[in-house]
Jmol script that loads the backbone (N, CA, C; Angstrom):
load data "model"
ATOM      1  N   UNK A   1       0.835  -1.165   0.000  1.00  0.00           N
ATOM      2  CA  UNK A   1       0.000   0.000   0.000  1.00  0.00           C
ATOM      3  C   UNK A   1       0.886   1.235   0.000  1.00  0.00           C
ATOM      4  N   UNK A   2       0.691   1.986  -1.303  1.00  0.00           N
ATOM      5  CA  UNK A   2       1.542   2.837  -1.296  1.00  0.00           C
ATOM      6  C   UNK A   2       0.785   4.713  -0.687  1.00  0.00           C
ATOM      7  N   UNK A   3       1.331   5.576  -0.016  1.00  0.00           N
ATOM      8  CA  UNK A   3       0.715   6.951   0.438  1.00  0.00           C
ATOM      9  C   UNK A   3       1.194   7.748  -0.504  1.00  0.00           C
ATOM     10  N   UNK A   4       0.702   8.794  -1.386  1.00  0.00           N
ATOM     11  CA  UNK A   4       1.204   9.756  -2.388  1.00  0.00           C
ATOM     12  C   UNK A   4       2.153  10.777  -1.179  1.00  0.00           C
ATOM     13  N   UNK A   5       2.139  11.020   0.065  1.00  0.00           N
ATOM     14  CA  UNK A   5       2.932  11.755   0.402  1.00  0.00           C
ATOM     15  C   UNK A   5       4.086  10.916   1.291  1.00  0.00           C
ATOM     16  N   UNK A   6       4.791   9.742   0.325  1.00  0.00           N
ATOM     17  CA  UNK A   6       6.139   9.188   0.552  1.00  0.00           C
ATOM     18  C   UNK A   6       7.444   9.824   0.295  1.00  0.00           C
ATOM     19  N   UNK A   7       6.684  10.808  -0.386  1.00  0.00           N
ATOM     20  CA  UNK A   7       8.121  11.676  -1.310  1.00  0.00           C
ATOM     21  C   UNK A   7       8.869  12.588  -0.210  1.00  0.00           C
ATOM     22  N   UNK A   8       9.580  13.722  -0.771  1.00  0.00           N
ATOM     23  CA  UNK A   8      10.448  14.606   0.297  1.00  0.00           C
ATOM     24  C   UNK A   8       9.128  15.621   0.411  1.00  0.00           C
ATOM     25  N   UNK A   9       9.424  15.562   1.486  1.00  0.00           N
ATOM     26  CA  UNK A   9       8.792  17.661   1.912  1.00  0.00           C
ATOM     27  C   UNK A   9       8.465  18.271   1.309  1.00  0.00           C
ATOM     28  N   UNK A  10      10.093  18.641   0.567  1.00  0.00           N
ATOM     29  CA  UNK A  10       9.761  19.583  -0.047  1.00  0.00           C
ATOM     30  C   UNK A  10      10.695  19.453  -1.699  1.00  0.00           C
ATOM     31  N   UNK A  11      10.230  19.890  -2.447  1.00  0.00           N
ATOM     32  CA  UNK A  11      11.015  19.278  -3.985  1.00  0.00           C
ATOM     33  C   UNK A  11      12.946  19.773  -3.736  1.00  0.00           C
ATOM     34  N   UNK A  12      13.276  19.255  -4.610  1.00  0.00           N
ATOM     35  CA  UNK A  12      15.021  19.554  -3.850  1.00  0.00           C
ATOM     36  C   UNK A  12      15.758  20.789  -4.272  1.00  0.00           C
ATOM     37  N   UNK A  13      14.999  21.804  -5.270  1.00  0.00           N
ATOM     38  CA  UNK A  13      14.985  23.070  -5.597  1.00  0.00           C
ATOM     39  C   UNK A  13      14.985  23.535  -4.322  1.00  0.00           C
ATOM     40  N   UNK A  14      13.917  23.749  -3.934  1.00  0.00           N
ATOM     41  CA  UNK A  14      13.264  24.650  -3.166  1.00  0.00           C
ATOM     42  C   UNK A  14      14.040  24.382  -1.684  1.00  0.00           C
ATOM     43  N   UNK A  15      14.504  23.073  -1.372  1.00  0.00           N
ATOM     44  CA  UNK A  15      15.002  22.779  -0.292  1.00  0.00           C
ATOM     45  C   UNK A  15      16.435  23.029  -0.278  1.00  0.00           C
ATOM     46  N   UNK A  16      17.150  23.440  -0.947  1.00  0.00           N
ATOM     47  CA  UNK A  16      18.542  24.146  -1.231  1.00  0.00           C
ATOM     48  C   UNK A  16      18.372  25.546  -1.330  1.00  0.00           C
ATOM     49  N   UNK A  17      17.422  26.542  -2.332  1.00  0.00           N
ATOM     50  CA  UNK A  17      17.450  27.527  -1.743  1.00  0.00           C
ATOM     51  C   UNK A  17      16.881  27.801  -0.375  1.00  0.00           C
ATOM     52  N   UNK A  18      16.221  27.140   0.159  1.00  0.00           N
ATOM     53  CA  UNK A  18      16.082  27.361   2.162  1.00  0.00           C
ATOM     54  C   UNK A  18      17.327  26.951   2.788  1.00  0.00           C
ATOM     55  N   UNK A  19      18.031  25.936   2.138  1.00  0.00           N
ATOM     56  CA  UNK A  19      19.210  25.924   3.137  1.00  0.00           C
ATOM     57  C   UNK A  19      20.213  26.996   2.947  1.00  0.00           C
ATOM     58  N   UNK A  20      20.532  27.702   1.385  1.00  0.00           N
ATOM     59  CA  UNK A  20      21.297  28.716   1.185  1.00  0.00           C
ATOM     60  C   UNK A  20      20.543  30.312   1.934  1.00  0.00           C
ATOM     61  N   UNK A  21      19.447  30.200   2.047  1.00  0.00           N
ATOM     62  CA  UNK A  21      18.884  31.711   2.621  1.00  0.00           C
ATOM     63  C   UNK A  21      19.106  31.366   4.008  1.00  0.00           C
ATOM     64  N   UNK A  22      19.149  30.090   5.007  1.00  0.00           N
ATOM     65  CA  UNK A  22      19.388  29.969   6.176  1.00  0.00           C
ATOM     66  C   UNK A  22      20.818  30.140   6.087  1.00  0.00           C
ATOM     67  N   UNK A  23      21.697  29.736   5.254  1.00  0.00           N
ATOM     68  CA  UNK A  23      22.894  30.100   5.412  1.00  0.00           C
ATOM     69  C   UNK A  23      23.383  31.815   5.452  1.00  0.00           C
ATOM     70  N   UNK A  24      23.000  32.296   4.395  1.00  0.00           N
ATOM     71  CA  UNK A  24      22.989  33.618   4.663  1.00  0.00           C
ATOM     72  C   UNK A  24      22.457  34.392   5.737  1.00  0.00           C
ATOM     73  N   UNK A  25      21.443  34.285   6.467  1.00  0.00           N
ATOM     74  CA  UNK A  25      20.981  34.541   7.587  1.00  0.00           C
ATOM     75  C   UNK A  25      21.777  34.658   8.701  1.00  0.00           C
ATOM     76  N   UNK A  26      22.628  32.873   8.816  1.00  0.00           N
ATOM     77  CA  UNK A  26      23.315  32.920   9.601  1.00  0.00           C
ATOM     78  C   UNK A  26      24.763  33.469   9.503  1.00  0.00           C
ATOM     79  N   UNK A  27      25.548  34.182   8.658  1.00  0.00           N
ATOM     80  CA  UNK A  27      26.464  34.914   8.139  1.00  0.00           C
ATOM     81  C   UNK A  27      25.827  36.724   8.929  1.00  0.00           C
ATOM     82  N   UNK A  28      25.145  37.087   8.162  1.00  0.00           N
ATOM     83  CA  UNK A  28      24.305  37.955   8.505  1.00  0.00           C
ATOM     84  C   UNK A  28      24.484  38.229   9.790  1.00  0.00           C
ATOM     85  N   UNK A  29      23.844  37.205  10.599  1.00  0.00           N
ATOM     86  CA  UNK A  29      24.349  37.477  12.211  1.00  0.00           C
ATOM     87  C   UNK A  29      25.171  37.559  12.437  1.00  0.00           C
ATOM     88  N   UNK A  30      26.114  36.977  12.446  1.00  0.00           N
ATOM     89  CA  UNK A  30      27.504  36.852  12.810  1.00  0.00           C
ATOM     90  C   UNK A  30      28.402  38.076  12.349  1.00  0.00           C
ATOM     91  N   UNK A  31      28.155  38.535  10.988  1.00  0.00           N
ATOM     92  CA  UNK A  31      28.875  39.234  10.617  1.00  0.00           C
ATOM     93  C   UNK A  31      28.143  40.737  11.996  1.00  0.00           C
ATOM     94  N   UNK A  32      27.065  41.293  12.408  1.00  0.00           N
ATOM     95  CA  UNK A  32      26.779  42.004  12.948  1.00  0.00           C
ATOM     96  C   UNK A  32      27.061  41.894  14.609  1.00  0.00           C
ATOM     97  N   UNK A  33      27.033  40.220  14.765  1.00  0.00           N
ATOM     98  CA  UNK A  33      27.770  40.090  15.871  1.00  0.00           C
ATOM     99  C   UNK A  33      29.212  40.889  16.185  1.00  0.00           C
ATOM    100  N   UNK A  34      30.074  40.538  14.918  1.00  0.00           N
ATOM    101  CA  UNK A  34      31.351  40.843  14.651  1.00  0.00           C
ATOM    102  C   UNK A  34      31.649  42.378  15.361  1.00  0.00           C
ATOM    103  N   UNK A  35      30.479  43.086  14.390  1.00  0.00           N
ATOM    104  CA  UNK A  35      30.254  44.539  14.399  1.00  0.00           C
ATOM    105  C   UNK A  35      30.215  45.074  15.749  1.00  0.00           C
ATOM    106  N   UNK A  36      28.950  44.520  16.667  1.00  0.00           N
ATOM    107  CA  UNK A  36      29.132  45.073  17.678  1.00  0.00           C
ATOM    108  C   UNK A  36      30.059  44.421  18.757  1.00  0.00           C
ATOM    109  N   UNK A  37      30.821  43.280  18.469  1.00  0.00           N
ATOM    110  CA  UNK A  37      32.300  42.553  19.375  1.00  0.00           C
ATOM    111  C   UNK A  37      32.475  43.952  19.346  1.00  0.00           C
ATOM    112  N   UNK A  38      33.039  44.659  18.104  1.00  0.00           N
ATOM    113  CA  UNK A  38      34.334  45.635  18.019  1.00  0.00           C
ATOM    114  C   UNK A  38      33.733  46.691  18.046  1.00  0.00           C
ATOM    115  N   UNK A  39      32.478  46.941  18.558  1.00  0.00           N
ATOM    116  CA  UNK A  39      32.394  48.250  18.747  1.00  0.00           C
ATOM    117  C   UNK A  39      32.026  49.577  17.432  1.00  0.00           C
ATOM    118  N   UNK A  40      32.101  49.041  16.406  1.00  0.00           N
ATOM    119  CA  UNK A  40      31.686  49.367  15.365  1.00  0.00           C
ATOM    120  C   UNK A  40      30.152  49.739  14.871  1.00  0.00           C
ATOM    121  N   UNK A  41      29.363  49.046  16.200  1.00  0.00           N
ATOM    122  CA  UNK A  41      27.883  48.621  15.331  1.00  0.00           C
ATOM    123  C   UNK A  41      27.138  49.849  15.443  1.00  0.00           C
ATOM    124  N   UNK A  42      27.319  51.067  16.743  1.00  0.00           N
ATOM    125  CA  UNK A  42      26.823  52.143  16.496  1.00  0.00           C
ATOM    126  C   UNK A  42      25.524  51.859  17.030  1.00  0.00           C
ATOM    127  N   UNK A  43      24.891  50.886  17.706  1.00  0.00           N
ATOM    128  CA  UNK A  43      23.995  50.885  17.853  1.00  0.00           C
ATOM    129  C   UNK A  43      23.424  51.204  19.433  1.00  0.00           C
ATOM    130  N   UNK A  44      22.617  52.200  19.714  1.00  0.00           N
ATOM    131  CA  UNK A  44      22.495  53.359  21.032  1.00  0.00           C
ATOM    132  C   UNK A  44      21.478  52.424  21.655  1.00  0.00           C
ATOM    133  N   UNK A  45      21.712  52.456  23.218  1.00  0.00           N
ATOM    134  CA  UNK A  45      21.528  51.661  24.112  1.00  0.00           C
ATOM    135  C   UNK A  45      21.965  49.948  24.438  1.00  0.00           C
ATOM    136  N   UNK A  46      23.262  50.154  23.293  1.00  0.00           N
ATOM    137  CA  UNK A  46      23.750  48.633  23.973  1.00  0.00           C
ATOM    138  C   UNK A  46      25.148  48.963  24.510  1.00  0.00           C
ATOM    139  N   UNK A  47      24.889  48.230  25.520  1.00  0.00           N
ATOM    140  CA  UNK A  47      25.871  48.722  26.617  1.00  0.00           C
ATOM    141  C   UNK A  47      27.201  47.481  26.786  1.00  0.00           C
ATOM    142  N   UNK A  48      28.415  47.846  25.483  1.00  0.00           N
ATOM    143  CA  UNK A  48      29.269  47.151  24.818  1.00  0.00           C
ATOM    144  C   UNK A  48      29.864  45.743  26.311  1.00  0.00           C
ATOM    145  N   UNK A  49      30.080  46.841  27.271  1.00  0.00           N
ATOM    146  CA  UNK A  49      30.728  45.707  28.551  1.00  0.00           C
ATOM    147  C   UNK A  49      29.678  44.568  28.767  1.00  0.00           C
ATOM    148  N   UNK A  50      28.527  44.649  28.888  1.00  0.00           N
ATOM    149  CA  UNK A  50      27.720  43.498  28.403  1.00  0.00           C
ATOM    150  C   UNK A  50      27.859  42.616  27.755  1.00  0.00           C
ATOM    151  N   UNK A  51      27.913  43.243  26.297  1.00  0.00           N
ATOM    152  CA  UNK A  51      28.207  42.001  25.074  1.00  0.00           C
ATOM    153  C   UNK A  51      29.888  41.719  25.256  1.00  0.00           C
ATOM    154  N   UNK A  52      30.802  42.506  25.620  1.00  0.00           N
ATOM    155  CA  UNK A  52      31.893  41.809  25.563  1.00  0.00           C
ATOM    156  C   UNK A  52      32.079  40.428  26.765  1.00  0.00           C
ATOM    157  N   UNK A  53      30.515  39.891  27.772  1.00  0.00           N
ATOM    158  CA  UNK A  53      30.913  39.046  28.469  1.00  0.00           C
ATOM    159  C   UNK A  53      29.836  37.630  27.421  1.00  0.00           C
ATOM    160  N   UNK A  54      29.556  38.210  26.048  1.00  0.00           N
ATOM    161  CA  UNK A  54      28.755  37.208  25.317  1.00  0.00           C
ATOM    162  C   UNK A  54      30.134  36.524  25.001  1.00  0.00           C
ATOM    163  N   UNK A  55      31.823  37.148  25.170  1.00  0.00           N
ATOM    164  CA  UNK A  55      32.343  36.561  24.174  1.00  0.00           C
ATOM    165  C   UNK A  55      33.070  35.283  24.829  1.00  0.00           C
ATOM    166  N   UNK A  56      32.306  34.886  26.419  1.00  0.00           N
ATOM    167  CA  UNK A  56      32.691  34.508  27.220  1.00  0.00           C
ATOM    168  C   UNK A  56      31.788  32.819  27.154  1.00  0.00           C
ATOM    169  N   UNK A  57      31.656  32.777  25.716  1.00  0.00           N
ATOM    170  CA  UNK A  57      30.761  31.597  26.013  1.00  0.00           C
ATOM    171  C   UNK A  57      31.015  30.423  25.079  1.00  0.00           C
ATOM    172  N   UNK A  58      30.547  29.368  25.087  1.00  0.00           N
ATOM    173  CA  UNK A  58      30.594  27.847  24.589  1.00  0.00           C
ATOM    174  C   UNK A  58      29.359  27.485  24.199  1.00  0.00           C
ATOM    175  N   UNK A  59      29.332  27.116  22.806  1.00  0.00           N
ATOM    176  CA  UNK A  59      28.262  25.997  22.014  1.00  0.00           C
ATOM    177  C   UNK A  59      28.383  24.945  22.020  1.00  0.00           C
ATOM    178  N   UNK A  60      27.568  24.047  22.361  1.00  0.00           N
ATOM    179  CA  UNK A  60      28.412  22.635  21.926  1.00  0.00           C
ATOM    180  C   UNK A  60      26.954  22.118  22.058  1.00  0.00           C
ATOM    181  N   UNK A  61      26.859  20.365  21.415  1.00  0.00           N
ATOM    182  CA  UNK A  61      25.869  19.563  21.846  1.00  0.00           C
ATOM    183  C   UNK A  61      26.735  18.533  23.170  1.00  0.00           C
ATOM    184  N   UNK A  62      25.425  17.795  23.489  1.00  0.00           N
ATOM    185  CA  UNK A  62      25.814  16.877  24.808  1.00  0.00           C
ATOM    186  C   UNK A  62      24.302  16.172  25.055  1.00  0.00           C
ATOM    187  N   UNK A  63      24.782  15.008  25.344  1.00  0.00           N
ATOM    188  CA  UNK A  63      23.686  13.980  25.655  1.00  0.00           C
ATOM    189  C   UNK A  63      23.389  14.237  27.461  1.00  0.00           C
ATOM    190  N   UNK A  64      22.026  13.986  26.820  1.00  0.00           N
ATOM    191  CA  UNK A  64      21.341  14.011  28.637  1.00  0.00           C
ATOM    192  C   UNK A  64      21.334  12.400  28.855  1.00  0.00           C
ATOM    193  N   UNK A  65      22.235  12.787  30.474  1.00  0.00           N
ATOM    194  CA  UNK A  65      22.170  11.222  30.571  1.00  0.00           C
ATOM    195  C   UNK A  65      21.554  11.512  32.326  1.00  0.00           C
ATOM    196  N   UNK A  66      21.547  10.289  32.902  1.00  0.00           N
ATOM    197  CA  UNK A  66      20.464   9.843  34.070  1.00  0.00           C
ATOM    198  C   UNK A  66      20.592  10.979  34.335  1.00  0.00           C
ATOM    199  N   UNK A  67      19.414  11.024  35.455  1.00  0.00           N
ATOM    200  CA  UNK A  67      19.088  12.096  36.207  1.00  0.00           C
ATOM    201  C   UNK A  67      18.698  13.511  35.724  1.00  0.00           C
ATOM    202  N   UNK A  68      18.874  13.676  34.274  1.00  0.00           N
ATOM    203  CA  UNK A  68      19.056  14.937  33.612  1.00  0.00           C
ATOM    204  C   UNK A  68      20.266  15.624  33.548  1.00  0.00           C
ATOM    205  N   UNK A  69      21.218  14.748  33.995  1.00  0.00           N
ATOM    206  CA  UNK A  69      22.560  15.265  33.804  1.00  0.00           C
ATOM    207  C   UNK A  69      23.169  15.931  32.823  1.00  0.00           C
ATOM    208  N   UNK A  70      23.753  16.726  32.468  1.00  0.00           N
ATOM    209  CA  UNK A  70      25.013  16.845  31.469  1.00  0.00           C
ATOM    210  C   UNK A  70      26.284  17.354  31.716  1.00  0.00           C
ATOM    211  N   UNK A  71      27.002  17.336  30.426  1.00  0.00           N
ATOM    212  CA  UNK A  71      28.325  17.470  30.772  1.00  0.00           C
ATOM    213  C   UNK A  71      29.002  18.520  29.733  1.00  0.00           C
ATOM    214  N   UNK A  72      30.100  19.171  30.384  1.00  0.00           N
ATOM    215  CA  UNK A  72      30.394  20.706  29.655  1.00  0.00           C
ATOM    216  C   UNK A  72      32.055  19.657  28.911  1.00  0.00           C
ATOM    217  N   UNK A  73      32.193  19.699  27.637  1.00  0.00           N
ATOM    218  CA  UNK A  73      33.312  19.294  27.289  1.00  0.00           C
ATOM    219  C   UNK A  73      34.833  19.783  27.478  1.00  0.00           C
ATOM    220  N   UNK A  74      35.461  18.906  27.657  1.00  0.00           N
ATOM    221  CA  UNK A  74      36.950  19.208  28.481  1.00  0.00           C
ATOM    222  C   UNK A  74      37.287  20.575  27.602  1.00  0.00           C
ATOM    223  N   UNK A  75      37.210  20.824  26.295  1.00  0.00           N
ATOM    224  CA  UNK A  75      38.138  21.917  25.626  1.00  0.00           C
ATOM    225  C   UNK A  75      37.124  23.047  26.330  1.00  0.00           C
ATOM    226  N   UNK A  76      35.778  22.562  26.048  1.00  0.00           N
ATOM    227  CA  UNK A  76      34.665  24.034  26.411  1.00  0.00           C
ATOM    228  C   UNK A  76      35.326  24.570  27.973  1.00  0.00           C
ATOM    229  N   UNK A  77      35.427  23.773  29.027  1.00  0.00           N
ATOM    230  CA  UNK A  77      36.032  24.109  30.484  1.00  0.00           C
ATOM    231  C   UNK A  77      36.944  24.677  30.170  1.00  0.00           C
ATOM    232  N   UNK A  78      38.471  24.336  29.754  1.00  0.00           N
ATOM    233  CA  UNK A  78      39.780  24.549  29.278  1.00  0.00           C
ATOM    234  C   UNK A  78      39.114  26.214  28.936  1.00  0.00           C
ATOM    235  N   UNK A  79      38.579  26.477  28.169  1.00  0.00           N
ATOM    236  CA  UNK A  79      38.642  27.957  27.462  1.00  0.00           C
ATOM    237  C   UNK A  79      37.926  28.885  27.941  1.00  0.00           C
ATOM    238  N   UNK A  80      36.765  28.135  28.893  1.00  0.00           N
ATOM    239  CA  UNK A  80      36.289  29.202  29.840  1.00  0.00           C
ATOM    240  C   UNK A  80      36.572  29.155  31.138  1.00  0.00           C
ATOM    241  N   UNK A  81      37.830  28.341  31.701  1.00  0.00           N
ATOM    242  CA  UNK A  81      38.320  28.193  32.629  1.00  0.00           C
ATOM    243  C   UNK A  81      37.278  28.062  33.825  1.00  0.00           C
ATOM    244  N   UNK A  82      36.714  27.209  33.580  1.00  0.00           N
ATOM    245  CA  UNK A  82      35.652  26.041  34.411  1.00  0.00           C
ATOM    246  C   UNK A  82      36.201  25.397  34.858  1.00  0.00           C
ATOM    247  N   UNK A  83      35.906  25.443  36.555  1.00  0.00           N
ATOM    248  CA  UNK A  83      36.462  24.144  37.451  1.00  0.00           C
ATOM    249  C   UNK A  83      35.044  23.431  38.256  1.00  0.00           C
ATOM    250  N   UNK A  84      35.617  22.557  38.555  1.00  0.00           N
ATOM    251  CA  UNK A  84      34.209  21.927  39.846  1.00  0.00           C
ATOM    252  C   UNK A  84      33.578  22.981  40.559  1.00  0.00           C
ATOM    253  N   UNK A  85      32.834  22.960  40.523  1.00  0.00           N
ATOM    254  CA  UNK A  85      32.248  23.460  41.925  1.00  0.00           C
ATOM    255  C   UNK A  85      31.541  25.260  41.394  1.00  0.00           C
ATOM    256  N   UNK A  86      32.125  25.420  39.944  1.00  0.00           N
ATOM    257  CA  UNK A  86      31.791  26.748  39.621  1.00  0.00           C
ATOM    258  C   UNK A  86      30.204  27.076  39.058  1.00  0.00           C
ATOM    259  N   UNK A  87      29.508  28.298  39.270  1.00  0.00           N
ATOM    260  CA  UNK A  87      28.195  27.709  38.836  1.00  0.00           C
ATOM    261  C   UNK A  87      27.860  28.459  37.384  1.00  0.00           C
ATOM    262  N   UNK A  88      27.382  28.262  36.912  1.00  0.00           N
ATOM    263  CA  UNK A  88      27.106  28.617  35.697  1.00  0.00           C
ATOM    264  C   UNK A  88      25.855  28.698  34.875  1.00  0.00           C
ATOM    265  N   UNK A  89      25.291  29.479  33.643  1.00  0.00           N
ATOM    266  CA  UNK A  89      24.415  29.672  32.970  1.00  0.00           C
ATOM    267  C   UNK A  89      23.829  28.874  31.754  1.00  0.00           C
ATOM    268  N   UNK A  90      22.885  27.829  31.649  1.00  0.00           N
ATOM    269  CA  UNK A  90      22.588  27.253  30.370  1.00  0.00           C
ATOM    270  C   UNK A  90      21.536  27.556  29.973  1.00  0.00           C
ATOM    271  N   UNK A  91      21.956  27.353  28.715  1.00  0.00           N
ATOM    272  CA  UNK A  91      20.266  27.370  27.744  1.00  0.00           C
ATOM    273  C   UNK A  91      20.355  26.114  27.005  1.00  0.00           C
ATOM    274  N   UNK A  92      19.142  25.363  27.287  1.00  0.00           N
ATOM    275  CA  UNK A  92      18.953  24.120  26.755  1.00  0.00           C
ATOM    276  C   UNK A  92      17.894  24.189  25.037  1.00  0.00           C
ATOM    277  N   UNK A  93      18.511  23.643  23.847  1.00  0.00           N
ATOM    278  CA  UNK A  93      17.617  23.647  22.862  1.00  0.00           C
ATOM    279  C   UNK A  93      17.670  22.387  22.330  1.00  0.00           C
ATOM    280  N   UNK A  94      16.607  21.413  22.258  1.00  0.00           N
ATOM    281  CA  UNK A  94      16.906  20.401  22.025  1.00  0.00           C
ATOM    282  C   UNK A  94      16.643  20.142  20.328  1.00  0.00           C
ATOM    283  N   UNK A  95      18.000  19.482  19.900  1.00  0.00           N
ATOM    284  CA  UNK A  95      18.188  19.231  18.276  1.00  0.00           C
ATOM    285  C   UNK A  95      17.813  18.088  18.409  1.00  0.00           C
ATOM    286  N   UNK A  96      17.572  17.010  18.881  1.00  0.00           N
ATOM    287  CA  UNK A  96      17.581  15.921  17.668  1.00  0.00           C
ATOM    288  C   UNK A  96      17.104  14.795  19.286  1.00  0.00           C
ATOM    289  N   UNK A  97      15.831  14.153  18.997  1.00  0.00           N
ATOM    290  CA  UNK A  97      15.445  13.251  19.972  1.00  0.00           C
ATOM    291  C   UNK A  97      15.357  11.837  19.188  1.00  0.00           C
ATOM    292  N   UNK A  98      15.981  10.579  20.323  1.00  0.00           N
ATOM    293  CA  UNK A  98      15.852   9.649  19.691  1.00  0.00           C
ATOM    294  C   UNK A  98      14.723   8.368  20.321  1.00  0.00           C
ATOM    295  N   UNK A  99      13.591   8.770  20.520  1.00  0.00           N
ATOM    296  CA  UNK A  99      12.998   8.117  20.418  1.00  0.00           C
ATOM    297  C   UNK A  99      11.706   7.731  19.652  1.00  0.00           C
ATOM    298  N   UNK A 100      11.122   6.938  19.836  1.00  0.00           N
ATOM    299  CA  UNK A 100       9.565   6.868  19.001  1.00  0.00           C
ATOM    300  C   UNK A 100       8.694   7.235  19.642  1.00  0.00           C
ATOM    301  N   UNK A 101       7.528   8.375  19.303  1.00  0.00           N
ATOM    302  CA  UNK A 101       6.498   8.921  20.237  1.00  0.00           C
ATOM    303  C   UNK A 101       5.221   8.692  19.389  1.00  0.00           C
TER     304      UNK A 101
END
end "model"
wireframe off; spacefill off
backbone 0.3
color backbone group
């Protein structure tokens, strides 16, 4: 038994220019990130000593394991000079779940 909507999403045109306009997007930011790192961005009421403690931070993924645990990776500690016992700020976004619901 076959379903007419077995196919992709979305046709593979259309799904390359969304990944190239998400790419640009994300350039976009960054490049304005850049801007206001250095002070350049000109933009009134941001208060630069602020954002210079954004530059104080780590991306990474990490598996939740028991308890809701996670774990900050050895280089991520190393560069923000993280030890035991220090407390710290997360934002959780979850990419990619592996189960069946």
């Amino acid at each position: 038994m076959s379903d007419e909507n077995d196919g992709p999403m979305w046709p593979p045109a259309m799904f390359k220019a969304f990944q190239e306009t998400s790419q640009e997007a994300v350039e976009s930011q960054a490049e304005l990130f850049r801007q206001l790192m250095s002070g350049s961005g000109g933009m009134p009421g941001v208060d630069m000593n602020q954002l210079g403690a954004m530059s104080q931070t780590a991306t990474f993924k990490t598996r939740v394991q028991s308890g809701g645990r996670i774990s900050i990776p050895d280089a991520e500690r190393e560069a923000l000079d993280i030890e035991e016992g220090d407390i710290v700020q997360t934002v959780v976004i979850p990419v990619k779940r592996n189960r069946s619901d």
